[in-house]
N, C-alpha and C positions, 0 to 999 in steps of 0.2 A: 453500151449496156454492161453493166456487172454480171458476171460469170458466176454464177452460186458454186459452191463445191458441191460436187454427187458424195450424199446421203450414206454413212457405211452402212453394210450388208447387216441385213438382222442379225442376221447369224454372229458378226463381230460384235457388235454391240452387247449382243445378250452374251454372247461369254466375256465382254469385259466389263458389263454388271456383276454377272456371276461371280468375277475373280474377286470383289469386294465381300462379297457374302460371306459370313464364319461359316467355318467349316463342322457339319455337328460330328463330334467325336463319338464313337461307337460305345459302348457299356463295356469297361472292363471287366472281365470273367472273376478277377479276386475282390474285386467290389462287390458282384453280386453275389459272391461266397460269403462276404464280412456281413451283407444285410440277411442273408439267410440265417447264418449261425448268430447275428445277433436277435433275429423276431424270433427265432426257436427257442433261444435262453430266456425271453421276455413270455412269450406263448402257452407254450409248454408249462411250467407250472400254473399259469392262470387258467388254463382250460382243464389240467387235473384238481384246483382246487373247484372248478363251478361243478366238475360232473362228480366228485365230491358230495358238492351243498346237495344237489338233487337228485341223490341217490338215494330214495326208501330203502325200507327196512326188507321188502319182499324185492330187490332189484329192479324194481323199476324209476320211474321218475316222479317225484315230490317238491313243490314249491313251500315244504310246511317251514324249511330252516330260512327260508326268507322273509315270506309272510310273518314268519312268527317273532322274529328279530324286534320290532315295536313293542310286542306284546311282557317278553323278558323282563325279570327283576332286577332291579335297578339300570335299566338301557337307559332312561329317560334321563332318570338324574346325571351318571355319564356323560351320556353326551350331552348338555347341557354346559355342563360345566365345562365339557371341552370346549365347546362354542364361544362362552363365555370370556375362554383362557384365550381363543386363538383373537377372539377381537379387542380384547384391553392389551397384548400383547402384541397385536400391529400397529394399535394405535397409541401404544409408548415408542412402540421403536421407530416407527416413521417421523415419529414429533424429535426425535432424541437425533436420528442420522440424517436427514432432509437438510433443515439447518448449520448441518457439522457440517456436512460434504460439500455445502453451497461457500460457505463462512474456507475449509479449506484449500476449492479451487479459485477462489475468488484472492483472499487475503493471505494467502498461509501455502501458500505451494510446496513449500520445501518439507512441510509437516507431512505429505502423502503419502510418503515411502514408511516415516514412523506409526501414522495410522494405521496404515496396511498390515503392520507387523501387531500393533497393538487388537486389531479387530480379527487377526486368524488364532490370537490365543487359545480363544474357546474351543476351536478345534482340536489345539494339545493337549488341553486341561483333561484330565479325566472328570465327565458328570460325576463322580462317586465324590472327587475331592473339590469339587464346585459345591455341590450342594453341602459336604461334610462342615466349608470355610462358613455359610452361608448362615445355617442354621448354629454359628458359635457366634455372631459376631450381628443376626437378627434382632430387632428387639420382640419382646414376647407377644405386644400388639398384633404385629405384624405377622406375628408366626400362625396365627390363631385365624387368619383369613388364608383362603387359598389364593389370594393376589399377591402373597411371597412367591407364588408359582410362577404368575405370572411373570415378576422381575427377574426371575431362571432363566423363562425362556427367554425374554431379551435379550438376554445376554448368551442364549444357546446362538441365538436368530440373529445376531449380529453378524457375522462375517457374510453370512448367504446374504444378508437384506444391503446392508454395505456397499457391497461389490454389485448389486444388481441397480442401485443409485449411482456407484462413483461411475458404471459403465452407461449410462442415462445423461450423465453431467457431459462422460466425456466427447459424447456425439454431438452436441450442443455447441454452438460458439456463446458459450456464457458470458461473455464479458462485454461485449457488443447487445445484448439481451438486456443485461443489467444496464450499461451506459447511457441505450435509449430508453430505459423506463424511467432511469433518473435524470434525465436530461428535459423528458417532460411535469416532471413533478410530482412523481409517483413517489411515497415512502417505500423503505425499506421493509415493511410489513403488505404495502401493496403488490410492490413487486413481485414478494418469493408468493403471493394468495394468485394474481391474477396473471403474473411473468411466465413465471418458473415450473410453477406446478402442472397449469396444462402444459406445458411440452417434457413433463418426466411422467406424463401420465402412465405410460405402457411400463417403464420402470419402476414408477410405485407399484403399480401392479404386480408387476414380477416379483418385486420383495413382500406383496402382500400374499403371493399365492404359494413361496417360499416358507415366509411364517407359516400362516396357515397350516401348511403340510409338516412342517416342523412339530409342531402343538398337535395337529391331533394321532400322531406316530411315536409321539416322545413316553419311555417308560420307566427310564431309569428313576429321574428324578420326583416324578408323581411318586412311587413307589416309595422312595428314602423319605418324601414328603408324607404319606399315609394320606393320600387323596385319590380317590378310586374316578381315575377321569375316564376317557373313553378308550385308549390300549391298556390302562390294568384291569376294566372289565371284561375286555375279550378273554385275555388270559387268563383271569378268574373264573370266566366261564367254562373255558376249551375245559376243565376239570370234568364241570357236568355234561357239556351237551358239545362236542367238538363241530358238528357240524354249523350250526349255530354261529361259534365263537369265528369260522372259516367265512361264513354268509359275513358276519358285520365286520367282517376286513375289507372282504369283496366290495362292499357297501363305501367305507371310507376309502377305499381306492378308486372308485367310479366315481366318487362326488371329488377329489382333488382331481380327474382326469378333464371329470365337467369342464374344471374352473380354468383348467389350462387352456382348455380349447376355446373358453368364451375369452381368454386375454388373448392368445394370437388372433379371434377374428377379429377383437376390437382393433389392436396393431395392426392388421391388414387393412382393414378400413380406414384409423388415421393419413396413414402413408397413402394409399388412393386416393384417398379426399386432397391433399396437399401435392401429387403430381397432377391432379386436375384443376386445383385452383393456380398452382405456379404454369402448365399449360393455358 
């Protein structure tokens, strides 16, 4: 007969299971100082501008600078036209960098470092001398519609929307993506439609909710433009009626907060759908 070996003591076992477990690190004390003083810096003015909005005239509480925000002259046309700006303006600059970014990691590698440099310009530029170059070298067609606006902000929205694709590309093994679409018979126009694009989805997005917030925050250049979009009416407002002009801030900062929070849950959902399909 075979002798089995005796069985280690539980007790062994389970402390040398144990010894494999991560260890969870305690909450550092200056971490939880950096997130306090940072939700206070974030907090703190957002809670003095709402009690602010709903402060009546006799001190108490009033929902009229909310309610009443629709009802205002010229909100409608405003924001309208910011709406307007913010979607001919993702969808120039997604059709304009999608392509580039794909065309650079794929054929043109060495080009990256020069794009990089080429798409943070608009960041040095001063708006004042953007729009000043703009409006000298426009044709008058052009000038006479507010989608000169638009090709502003494209080019404001360039480096944010860029960077939030070239870092979409770079998480991707692009090249193996491409090689098996083309390996089956896919064109070049199938590929980046039905390849490329769902898997930069969470990345468009990003650079969509970037624009976005870009366009409807932007005031320099509406202003040099003489187009009363949705921040030079606030401003034109806060004259007459400040609480008011303070609600339809509060307003376009709740609806970019929205849209933030519906791209991370869509992102979390991808990414769990894809470790349950590779499980």
């Amino acid at each position: 007969m075979v002798a089995l070996a005796p069985a280690p003591p539980a007790d062994a076992s389970t402390a040398r299971r144990g010894a494999h477990l991560p260890r969870l690190r305690r909450p550092s004390p200056f971490r939880a100082v950096v997130l306090i003083v940072a939700g206070a810096y974030f907090l703190i003015p957002l809670y003095a501008a709402v009690r602010f909005c709903l402060r009546s005239a006799s001190g108490g509480l009033s929902f009229e600078a909310i309610t009443g925000i629709p009802h205002q002259e010229g909100f409608a046309s405003a924001f309208e036209l910011s709406l307007r700006l913010a979607l001919v303006t993702t969808l120039i600059t997604l059709v304009l960098i999608v392509p580039t970014a794909v065309v650079v990691h794929l054929r043109l590698p060495r080009l990256r470092r020069l794009l990089d440099g080429i798409t943070i310009l608009p960041i040095v530029i001063p708006p004042v001398v953007l729009i000043v170059g703009v409006l000298e070298v426009a044709p008058t067609t052009l000038k006479a519609t507010s989608y000169l606006l638009a090709l502003e902000y494209v080019v404001l929205a360039m480096p944010l929307a860029y960077r939030a694709i070239d870092a979409g590309l770079r998480a991707l093994d692009l090249r193996t993506l491409v090689e098996a679409s083309r390996s089956l018979g896919s064109s070049w126009p199938t590929t980046l439609w039905r390849v490329l694009l769902p898997n930069l989805r969470t990345a468009m997005l990003s650079a969509t909710v970037l624009t976005v917030a870009l366009v409807l925050g932007e005031y320099t250049l509406a202003t040099l433009d003489q187009y009363q979009t949705f921040p030079v009416w606030i401003v034109a407002f806060d004259q007459d009626n400040a609480q008011t002009s303070v609600a339809a801030s509060l307003m376009a900062l709740l609806v970019t907060w929205l849209i933030l929070l519906a791209i991370s849950a869509l992102g979390t959902r991808r990414s769990r759908n894809r470790r349950e399909v590779s499980v």
